[in-house]
TORNUKE-552348 format. One line per field, with one value per residue: residue in one letter; x negated, y, z of N, C-alpha, C in turn. Coordinates in steps of 0.2 Angstrom, whole numbers. Layout:
r = A | ...
n.x = X | ...
n.y = Y | ...
n.z = Z | ...
ca.x = X | ...
ca.y = Y | ...
ca.z = Z | ...
c.x = X | ...
c.y = Y | ...
c.z = Z | ...
//
This chain:
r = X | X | X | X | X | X | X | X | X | X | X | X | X | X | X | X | X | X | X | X | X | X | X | X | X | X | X | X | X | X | X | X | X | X | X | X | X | X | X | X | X | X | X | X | X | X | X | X | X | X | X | X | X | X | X | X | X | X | X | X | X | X | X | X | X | X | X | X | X | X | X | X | X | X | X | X | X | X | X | X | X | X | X | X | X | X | X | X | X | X | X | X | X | X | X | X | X | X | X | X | X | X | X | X | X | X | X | X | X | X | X | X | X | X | X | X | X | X | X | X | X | X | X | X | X | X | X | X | X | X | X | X | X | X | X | X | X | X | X | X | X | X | X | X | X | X | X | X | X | X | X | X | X | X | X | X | X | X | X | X | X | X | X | X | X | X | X | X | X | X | X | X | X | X | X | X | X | X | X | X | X | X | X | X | X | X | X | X | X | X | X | X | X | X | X | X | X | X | X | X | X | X | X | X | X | X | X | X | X | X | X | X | X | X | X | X | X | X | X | X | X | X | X | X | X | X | X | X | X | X | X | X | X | X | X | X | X | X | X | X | X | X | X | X | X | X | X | X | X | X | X | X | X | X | X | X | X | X | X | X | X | X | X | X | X | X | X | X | X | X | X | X | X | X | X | X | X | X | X | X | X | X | X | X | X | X | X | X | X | X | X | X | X | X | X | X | X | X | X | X | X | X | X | X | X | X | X | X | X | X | X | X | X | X | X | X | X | X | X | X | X | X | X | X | X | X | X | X
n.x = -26 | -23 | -19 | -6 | 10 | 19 | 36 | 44 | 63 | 78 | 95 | 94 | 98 | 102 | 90 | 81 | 79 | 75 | 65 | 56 | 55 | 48 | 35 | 31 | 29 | 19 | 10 | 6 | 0 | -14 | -20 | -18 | -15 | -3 | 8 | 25 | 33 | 46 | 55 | 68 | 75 | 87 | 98 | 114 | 122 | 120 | 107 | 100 | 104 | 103 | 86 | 84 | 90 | 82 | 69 | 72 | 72 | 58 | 52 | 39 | 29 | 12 | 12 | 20 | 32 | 23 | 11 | 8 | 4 | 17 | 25 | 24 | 37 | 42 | 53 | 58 | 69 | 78 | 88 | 96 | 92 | 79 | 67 | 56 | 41 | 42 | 46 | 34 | 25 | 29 | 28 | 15 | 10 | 14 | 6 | -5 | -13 | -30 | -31 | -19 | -6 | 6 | 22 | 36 | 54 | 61 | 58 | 51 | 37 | 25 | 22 | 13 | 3 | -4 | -14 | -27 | -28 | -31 | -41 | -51 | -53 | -58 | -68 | -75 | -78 | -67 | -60 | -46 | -35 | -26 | -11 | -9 | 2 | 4 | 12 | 26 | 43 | 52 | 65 | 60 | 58 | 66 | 57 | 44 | 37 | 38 | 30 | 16 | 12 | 15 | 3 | -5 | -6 | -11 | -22 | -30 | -31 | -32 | -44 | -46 | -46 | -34 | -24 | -10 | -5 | 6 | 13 | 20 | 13 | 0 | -14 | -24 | -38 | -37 | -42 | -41 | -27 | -25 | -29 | -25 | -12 | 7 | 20 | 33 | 34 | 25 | 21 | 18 | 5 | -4 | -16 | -26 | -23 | -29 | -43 | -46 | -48 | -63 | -62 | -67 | -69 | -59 | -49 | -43 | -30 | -25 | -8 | 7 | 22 | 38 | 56 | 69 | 80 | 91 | 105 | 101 | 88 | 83 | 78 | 78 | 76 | 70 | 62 | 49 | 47 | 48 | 38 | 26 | 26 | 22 | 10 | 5 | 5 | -3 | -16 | -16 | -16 | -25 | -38 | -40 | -34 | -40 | -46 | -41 | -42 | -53 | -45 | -34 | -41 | -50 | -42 | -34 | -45 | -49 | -36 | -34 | -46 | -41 | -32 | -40 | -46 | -40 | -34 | -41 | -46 | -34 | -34 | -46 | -47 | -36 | -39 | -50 | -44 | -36 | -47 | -54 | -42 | -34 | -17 | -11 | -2 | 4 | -1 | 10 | 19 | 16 | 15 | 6 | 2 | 10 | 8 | -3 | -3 | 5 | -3 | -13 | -6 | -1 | -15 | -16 | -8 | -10 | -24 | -21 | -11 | -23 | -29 | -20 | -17 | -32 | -29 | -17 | -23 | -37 | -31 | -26 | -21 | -29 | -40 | -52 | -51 | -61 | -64 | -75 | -87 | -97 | -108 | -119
n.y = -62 | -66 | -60 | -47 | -43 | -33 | -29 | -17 | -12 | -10 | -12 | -28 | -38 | -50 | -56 | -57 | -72 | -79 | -73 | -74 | -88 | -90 | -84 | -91 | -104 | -101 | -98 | -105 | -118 | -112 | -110 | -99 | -87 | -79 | -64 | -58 | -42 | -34 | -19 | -13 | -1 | 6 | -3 | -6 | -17 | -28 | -32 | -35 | -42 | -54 | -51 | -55 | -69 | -76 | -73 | -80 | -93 | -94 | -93 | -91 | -90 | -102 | -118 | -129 | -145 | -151 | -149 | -136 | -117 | -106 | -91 | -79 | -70 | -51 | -39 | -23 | -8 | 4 | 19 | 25 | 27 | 33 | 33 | 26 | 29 | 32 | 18 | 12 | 19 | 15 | 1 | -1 | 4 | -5 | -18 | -32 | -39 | -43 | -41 | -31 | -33 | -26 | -27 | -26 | -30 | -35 | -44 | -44 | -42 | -54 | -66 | -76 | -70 | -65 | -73 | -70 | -56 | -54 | -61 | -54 | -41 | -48 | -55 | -49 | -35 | -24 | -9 | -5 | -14 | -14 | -19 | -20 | -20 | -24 | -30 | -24 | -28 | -19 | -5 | 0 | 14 | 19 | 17 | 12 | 21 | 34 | 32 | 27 | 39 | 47 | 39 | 41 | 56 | 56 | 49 | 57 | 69 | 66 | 57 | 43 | 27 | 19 | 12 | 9 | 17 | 17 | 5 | -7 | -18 | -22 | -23 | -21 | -15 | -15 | -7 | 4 | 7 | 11 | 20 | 31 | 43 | 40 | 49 | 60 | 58 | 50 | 38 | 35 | 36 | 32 | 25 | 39 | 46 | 37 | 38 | 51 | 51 | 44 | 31 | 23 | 13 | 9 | -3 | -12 | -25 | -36 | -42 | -52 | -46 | -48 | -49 | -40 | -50 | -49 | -35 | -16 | -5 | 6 | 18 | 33 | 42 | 57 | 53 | 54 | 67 | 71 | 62 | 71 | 83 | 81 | 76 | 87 | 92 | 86 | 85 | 98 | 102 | 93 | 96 | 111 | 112 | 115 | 125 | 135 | 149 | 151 | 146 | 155 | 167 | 169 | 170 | 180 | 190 | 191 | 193 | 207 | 215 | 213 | 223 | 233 | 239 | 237 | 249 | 259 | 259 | 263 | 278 | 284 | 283 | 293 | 303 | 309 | 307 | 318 | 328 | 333 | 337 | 329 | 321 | 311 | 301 | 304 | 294 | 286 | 285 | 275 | 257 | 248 | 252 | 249 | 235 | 235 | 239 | 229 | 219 | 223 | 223 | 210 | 203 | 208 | 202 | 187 | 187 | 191 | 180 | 168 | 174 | 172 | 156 | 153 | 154 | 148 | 134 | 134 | 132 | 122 | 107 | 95 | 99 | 97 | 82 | 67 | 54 | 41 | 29 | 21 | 22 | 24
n.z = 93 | 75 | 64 | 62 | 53 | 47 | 43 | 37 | 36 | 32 | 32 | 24 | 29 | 19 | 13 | 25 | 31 | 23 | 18 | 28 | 29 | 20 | 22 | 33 | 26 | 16 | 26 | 36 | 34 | 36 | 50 | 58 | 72 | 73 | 70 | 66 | 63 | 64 | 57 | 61 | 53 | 58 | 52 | 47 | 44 | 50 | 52 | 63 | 71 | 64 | 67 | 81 | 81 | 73 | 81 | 92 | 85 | 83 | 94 | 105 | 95 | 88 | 88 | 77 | 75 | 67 | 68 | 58 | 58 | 68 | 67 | 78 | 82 | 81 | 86 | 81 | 86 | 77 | 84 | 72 | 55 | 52 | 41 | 32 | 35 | 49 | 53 | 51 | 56 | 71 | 71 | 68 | 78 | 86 | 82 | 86 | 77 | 71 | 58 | 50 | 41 | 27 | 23 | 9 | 15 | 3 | -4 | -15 | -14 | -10 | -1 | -3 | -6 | 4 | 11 | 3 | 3 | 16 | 18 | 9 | 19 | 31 | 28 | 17 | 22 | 21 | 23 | 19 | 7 | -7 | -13 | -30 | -40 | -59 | -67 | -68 | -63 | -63 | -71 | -85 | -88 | -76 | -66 | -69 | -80 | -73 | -61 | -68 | -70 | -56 | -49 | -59 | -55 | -39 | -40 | -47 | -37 | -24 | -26 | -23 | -31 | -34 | -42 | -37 | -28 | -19 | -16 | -7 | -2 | 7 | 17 | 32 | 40 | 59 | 64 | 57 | 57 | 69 | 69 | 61 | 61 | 53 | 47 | 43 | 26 | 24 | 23 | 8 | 6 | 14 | 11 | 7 | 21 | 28 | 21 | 25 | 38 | 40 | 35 | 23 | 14 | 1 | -8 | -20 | -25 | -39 | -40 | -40 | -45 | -38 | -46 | -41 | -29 | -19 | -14 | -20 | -23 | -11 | -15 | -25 | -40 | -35 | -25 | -30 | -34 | -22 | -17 | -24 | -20 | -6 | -6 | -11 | 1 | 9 | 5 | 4 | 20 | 23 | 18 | 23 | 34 | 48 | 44 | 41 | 38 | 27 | 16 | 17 | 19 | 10 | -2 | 2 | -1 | -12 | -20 | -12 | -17 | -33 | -31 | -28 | -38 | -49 | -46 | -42 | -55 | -64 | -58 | -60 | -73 | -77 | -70 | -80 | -91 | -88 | -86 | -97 | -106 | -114 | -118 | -102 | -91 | -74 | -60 | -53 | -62 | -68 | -73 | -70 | -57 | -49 | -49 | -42 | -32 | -26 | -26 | -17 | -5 | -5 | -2 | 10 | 19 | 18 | 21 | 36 | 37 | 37 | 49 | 58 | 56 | 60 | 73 | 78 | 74 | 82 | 95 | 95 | 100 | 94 | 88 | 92 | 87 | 81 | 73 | 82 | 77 | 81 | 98 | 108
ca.x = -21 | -27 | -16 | 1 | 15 | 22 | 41 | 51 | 69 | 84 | 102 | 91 | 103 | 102 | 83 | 79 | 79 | 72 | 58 | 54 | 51 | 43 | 28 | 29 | 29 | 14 | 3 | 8 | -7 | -20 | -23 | -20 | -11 | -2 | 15 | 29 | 34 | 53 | 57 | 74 | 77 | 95 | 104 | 121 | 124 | 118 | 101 | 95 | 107 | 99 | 80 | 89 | 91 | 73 | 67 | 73 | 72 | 51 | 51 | 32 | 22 | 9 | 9 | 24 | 26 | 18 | 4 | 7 | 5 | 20 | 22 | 29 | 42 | 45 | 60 | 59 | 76 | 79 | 93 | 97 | 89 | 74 | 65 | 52 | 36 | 43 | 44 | 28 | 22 | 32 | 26 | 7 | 8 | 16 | 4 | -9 | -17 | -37 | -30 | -13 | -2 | 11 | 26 | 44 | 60 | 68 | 57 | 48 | 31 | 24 | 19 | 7 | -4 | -8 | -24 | -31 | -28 | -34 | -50 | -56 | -52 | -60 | -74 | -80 | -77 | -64 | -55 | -40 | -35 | -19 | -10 | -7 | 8 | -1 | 15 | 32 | 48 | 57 | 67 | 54 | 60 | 66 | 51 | 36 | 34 | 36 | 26 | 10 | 12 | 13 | -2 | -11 | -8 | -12 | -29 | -33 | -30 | -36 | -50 | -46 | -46 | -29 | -17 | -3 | -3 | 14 | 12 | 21 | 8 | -8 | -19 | -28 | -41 | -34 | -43 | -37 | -18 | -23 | -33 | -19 | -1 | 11 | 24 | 37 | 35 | 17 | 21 | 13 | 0 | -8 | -23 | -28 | -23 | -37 | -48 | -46 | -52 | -66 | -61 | -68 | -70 | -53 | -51 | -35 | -28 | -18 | -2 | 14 | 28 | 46 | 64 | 73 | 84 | 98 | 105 | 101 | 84 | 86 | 76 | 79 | 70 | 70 | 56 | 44 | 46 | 48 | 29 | 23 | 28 | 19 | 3 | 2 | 4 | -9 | -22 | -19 | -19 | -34 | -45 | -39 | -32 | -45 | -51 | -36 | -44 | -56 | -40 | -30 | -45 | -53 | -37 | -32 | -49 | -48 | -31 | -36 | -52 | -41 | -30 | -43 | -51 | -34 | -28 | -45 | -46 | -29 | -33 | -51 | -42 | -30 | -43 | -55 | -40 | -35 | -53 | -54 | -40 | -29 | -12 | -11 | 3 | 3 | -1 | 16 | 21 | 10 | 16 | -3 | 1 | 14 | 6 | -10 | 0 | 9 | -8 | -15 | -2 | -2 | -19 | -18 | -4 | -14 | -27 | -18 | -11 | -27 | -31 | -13 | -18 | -37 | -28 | -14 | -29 | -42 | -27 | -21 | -22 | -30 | -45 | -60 | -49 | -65 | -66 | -81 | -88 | -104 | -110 | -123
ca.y = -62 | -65 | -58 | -45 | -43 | -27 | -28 | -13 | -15 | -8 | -16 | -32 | -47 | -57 | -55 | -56 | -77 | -81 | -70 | -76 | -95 | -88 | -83 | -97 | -109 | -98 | -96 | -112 | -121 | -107 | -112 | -91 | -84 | -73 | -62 | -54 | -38 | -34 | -13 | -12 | 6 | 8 | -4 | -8 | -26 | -35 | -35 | -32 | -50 | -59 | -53 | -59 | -75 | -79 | -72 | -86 | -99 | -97 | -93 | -87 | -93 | -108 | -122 | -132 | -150 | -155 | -143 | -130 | -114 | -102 | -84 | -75 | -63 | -47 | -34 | -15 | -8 | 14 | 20 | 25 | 30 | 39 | 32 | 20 | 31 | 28 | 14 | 10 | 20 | 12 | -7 | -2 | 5 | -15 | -24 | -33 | -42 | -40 | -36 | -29 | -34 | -21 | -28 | -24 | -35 | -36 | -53 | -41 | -44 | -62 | -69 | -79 | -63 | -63 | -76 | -67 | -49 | -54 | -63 | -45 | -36 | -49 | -59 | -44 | -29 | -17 | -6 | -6 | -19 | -12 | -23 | -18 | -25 | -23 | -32 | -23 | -30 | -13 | -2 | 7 | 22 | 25 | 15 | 12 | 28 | 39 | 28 | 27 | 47 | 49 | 35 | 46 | 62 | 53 | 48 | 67 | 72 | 61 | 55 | 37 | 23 | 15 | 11 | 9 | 20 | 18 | -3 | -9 | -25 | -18 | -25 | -16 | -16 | -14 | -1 | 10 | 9 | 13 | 27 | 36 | 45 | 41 | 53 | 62 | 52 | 51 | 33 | 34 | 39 | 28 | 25 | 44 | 46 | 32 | 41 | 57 | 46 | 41 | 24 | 26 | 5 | 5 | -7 | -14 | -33 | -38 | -46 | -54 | -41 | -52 | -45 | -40 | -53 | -45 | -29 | -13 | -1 | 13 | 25 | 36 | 47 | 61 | 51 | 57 | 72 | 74 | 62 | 75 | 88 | 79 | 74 | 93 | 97 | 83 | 86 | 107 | 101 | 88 | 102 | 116 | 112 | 115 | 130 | 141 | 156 | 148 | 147 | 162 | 174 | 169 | 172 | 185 | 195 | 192 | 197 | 212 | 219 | 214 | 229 | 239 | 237 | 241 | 254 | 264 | 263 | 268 | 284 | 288 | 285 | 297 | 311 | 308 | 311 | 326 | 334 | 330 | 341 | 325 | 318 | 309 | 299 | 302 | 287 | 282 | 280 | 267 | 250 | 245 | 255 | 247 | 231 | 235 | 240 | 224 | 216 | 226 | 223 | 203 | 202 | 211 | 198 | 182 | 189 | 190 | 175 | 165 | 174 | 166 | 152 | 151 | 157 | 142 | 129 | 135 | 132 | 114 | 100 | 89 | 104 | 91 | 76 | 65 | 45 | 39 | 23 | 19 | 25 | 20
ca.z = 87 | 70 | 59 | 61 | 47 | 49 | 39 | 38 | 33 | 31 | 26 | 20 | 30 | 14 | 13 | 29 | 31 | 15 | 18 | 34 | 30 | 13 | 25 | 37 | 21 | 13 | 30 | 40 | 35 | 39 | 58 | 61 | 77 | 69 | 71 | 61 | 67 | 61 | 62 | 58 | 53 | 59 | 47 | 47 | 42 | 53 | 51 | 68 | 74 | 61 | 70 | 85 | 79 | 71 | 85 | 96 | 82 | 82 | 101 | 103 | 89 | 91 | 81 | 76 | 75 | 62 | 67 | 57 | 64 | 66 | 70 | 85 | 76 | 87 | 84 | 83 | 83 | 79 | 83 | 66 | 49 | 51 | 37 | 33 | 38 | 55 | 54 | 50 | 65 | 77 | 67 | 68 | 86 | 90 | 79 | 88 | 76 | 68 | 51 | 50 | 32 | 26 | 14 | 10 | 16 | -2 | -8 | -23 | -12 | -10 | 4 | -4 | -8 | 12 | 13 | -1 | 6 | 23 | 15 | 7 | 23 | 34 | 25 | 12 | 24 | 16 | 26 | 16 | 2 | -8 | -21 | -38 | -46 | -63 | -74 | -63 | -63 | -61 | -75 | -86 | -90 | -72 | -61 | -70 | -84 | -67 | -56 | -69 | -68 | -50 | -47 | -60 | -52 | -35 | -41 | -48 | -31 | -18 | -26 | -20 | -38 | -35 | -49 | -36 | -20 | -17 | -16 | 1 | 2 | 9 | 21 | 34 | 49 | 65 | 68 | 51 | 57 | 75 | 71 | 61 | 62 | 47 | 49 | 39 | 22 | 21 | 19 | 2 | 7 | 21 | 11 | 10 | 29 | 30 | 19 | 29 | 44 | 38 | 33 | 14 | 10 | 2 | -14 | -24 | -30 | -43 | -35 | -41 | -42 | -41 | -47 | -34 | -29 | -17 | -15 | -23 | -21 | -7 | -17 | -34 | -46 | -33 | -21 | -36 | -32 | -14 | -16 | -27 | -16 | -1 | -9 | -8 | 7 | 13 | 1 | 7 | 26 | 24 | 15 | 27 | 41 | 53 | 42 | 37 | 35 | 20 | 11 | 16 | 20 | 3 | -8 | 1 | 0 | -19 | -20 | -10 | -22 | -37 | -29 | -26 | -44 | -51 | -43 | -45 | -64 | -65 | -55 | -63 | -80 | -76 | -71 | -85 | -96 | -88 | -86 | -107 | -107 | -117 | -112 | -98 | -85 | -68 | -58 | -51 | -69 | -74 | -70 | -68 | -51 | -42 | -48 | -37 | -24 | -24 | -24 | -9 | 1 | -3 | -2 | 16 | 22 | 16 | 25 | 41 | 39 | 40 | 55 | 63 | 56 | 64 | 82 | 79 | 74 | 86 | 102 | 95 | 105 | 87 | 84 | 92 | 86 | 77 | 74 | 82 | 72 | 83 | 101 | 113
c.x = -25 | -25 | -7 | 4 | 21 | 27 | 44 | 56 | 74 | 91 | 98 | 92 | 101 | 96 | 79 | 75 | 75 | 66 | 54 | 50 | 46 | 37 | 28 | 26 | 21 | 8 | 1 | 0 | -14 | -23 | -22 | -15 | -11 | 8 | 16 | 34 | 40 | 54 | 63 | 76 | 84 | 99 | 110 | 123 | 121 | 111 | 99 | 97 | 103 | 90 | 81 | 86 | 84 | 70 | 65 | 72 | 64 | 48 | 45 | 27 | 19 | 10 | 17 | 24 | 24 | 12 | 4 | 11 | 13 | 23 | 27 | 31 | 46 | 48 | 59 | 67 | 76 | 84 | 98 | 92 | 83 | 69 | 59 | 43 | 38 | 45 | 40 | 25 | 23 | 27 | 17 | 6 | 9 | 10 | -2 | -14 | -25 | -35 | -22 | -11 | 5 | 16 | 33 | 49 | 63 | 66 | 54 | 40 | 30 | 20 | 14 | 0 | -5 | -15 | -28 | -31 | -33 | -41 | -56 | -57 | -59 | -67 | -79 | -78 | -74 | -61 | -46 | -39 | -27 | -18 | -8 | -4 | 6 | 7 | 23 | 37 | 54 | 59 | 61 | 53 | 61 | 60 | 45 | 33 | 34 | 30 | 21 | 10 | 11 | 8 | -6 | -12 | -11 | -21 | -32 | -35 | -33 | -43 | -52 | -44 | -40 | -25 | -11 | -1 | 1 | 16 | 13 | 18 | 4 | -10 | -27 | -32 | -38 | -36 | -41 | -31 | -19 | -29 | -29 | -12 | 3 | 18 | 29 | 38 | 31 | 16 | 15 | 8 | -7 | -17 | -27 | -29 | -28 | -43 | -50 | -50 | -56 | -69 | -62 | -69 | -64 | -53 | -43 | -38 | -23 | -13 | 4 | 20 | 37 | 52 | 64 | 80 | 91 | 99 | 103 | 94 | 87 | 82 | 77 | 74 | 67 | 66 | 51 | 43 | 44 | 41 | 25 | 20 | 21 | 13 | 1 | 0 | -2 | -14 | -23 | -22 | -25 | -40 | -44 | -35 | -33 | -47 | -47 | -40 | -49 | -52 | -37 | -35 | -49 | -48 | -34 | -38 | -50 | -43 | -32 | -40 | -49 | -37 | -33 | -45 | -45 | -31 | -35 | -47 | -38 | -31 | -39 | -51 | -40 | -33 | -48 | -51 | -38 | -42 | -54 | -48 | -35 | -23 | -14 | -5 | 2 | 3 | 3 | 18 | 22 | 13 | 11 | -2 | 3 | 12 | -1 | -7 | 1 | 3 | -12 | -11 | -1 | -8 | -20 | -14 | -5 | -19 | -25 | -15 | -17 | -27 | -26 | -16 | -25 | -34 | -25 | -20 | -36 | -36 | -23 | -25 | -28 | -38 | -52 | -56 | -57 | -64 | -73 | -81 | -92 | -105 | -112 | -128
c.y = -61 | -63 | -54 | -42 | -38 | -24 | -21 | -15 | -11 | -8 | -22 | -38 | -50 | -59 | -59 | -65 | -80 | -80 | -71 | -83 | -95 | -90 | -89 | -104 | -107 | -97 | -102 | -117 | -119 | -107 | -103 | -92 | -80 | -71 | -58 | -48 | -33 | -26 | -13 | -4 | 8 | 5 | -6 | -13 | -30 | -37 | -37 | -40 | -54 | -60 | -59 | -67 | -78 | -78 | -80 | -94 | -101 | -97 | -88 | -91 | -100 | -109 | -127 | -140 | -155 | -151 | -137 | -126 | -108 | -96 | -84 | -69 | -57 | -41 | -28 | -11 | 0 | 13 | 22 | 27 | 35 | 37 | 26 | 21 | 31 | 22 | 8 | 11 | 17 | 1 | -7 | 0 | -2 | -20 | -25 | -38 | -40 | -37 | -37 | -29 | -29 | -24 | -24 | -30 | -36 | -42 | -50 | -42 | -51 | -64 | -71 | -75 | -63 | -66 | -71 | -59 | -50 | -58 | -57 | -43 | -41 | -52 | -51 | -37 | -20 | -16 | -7 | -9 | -16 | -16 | -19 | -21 | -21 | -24 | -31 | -27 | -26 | -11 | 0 | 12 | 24 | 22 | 15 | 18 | 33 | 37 | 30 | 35 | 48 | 45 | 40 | 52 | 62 | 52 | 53 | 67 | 69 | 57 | 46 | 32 | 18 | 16 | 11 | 11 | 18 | 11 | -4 | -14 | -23 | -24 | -22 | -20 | -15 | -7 | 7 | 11 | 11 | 18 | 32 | 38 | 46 | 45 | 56 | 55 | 50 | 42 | 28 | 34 | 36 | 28 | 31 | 48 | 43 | 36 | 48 | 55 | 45 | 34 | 23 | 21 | 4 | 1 | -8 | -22 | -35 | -42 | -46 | -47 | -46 | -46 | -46 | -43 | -50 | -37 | -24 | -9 | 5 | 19 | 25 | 40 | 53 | 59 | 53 | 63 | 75 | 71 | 66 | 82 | 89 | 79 | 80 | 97 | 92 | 86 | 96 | 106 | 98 | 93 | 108 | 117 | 116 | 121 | 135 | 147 | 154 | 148 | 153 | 169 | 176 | 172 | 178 | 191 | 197 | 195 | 205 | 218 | 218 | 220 | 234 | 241 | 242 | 247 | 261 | 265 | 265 | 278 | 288 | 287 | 290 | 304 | 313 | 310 | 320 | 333 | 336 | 333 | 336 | 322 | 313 | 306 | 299 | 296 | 285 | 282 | 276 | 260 | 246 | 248 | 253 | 238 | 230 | 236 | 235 | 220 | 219 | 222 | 211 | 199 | 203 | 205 | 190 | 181 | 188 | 185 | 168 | 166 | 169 | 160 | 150 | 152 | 149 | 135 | 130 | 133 | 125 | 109 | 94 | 94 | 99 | 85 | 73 | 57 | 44 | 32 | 19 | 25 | 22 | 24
c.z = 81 | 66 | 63 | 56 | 50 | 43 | 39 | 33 | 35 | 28 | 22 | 22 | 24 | 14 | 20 | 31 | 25 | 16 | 21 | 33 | 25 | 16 | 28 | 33 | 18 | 18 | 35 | 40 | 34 | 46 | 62 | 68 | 75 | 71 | 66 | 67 | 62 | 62 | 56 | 58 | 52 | 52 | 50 | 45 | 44 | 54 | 57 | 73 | 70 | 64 | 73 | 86 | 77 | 76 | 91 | 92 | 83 | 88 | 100 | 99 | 92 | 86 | 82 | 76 | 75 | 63 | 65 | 60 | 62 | 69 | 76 | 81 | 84 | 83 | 88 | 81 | 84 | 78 | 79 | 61 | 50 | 43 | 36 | 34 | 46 | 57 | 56 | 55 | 70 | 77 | 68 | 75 | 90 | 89 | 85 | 85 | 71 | 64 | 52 | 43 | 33 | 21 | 15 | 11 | 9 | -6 | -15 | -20 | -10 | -5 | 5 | -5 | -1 | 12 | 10 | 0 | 12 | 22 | 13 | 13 | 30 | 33 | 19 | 16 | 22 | 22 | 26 | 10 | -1 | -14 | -25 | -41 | -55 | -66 | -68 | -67 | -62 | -72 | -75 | -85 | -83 | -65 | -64 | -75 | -76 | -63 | -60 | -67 | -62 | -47 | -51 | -57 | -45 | -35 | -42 | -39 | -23 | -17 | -25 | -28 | -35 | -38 | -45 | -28 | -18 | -15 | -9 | 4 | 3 | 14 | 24 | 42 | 52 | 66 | 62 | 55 | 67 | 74 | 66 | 60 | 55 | 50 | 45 | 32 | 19 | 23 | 11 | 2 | 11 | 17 | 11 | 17 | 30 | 28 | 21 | 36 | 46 | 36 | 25 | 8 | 7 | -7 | -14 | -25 | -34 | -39 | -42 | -38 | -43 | -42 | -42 | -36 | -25 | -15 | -21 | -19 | -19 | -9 | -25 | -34 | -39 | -27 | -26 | -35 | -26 | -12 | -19 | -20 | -6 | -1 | -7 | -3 | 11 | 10 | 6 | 17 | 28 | 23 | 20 | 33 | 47 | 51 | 40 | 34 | 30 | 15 | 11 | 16 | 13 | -1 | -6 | 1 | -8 | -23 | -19 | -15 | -28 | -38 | -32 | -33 | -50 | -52 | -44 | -52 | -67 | -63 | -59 | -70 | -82 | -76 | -76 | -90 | -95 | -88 | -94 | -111 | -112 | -112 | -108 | -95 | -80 | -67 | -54 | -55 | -73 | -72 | -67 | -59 | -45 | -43 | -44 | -30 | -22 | -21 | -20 | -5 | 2 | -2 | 8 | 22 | 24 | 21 | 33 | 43 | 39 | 44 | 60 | 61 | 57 | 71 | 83 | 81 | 80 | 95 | 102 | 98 | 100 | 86 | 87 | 92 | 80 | 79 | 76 | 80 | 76 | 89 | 105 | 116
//
């Protein structure tokens, strides 16, 4: 199999047909063996009958006949809504082909951007190939001002030079999307999951962004946040996972000595003044006092939680998880 098209969708009936011959029409005379791999994430309108139907319309792929080739389109159906990180899971665990394409159902990704995605991926050696809709098609103010900001903050953080993490057209090895676990909403994210992996060729291309033709977009402002929020916790899992106690044993031993530090010049303050025979305040009613305490006791907690958190990681199923690249 030389190519799989892994859609997710959600309530995108009107789409769904359109988009479908889009490809066929844009990969047809390419000679590939290739499949479209449909995950209906619990819609309600019918999507899951329209697969159905293309399903049976392309049968199993081949060549049609005028020759051109045409896909074997396979149907993922969840039970309801989980979201479009599973998805994805579910779509890259099915795909079988060398290079794996990632788009969206609503017709804003262009089918025509495949050969040229799957060209870098196969002919110049990239891991991962992600478009960059350079000239969007969305509201400013409420899509592209947040966007350039959460791509900037993305870049800070990750390390990885792409202007549009967040871009549902990609183009991956087989072996990236089958060497990691997209999960909650770490969607955004795939290509630092890759770059955690060791998969560290990843590169961008400019792409064609279209209006969106039907319906309405199933996300608001508040995906901005909840990927902010995210970015976090990978960035903290990826650096310390493995190593908790480097995070918690460090900040809590700094914590701890800024206690200690505290809490002794308060006290040999205290007696310095009284031997000197000057006023003085006991030391429980100094505030500098119970902020040392404070800071003992959260330094002492921090500390104990690395430890939980070396016992948990040293007993996980995942702690000699490694990609090997090369072995002989």
């Amino acid at each position: 199999m030389d190519l799989s098209i892994v859609i997710s969708l959600y309530n995108e009936k009107e789409s769904l047909r359109e988009l479908t011959e889009w490809i066929v029409r844009s990969l047809g005379d390419k000679g590939w063996q290739y499949e479209i791999i449909l995950v209906d994430d619990g819609s309600e309108d019918g999507s899951w009958t329209l697969i159905r139907e293309l399903s049976a319309q392309y049968g199993d792929g081949g060549s049609a006949g005028d020759g051109r080739s045409v896909p074997h389109i396979r149907g993922i159906r969840h039970r309801r809504n989980y979201g479009k990180s599973a998805a994805l899971y579910h779509g890259f665990k099915a795909a079988q082909g060398a290079v794996v394409v990632t788009m969206d159902a609503d017709l804003q990704d262009s089918p025509e951007e495949i050969p040229a995605l799957c060209r870098m991926v196969r002919e110049e050696g990239w891991d991962i190939v992600s478009g960059w809709k350079q000239k969007r098609k969305d509201n400013k103010f409420t899509k592209n001002l947040p966007s350039k900001l959460y791509n900037w903050t993305a870049r800070k953080i990750t390390g990885i030079p792409l202007h549009d993490m967040n871009c549902g057209l990609k183009a991956y090895r087989r072996e990236v999307v089958k060497s990691i676990e997209v999960y909650g909403e770490m969607h955004r994210y795939i290509p630092y999951l890759a770059k955690n992996e060791g998969f560290t060729r990843i590169t961008e291309l400019p792409v064609h962004h279209q209006k969106r033709k039907y319906g309405k977009s199933k996300f608001g402002l508040e995906r901005f946040v909840n990927g902010f929020l995210d970015l976090l916790s990978l960035w903290f899992l990826s650096t310390f996972g493995k190593k908790p106690m480097h995070f918690f044993g460090f900040t809590g031993l700094l914590t701890f000595l800024a206690g200690i530090i505290c809490a002794v010049w308060i006290i040999v303050d205290k007696l310095v003044a009284q031997s000197q025979g000057l006023p003085f305040r006991p030391v429980t009613d100094q505030p500098g006092f119970f902020l040392a305490l404070t800071a003992l006791l959260i330094g002492v907690l921090l500390f104990l939680a690395g430890f939980i958190g070396e016992m948990v990681s040293r007993n996980s199923t995942e702690r000699n998880h490694y990609n090997i690249e090369e072995e002989f």
